[in-house]
VODO-163929 format. One line per 8 residues: number of its first residue (from 1); for each residue x, y, z of C-alpha. Coordinates in steps of 0.5 Angstrom, whole numbers. Each point is the difference from the previous one (the first is absolute). Layout:
BEGIN
NUM = X:Y:Z; ... .
This chain:
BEGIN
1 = -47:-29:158; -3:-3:-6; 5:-6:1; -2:-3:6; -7:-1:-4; 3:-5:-4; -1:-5:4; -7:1:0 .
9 = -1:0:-9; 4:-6:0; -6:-4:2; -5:4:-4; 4:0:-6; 1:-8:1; -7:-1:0; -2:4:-6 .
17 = 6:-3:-3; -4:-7:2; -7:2:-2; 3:1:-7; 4:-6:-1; -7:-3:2; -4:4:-6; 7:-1:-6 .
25 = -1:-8:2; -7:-1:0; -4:-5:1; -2:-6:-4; -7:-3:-3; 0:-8:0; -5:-3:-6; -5:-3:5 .
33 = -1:8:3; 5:0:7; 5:5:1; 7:0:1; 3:4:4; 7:0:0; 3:5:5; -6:2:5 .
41 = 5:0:5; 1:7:-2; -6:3:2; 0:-1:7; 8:2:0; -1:6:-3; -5:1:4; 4:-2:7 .
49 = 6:5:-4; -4:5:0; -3:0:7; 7:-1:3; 2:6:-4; -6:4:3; 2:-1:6; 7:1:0 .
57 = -2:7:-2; -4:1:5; 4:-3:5; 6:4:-3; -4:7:0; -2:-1:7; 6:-1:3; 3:7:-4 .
65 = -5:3:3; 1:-2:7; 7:1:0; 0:6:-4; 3:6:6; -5:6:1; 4:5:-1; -7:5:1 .
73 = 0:0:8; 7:2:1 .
């Protein structure tokens, strides 16, 4: 039951795992004051892992529901 959910953490857990290299890295601050980002491409990464996680989820959920046999009316 729980294994078919597995494909919906992946993303979620590759989005954490994004924002977390993001945040060891780090940033650097030039002498004349200018920030240098060096991987600010995770951010909007992690941020699409996780909204195509949730979704999958939902999907996935939705989809259990509506094929699940009603076992009530007979």
């Amino acid at each position: 039951m729980m294994k078919k959910y597995l494909l919906a953490t992946i993303p979620m857990m590759i989005g954490v795992l994004c924002l977390f290299i993001k945040g060891i890295i780090g940033d650097e601050l030039l002498p004349d004051g200018t920030i240098v980002e060096k991987n600010f491409f995770l951010i909007p990464l992690s941020y699409l892992f996780f909204i195509s996680g949730i979704l999958t989820f939902l999907f996935m959920a939705l989809f259990s529901t509506i094929k699940k046999p009603n076992i009530a009316k007979q």
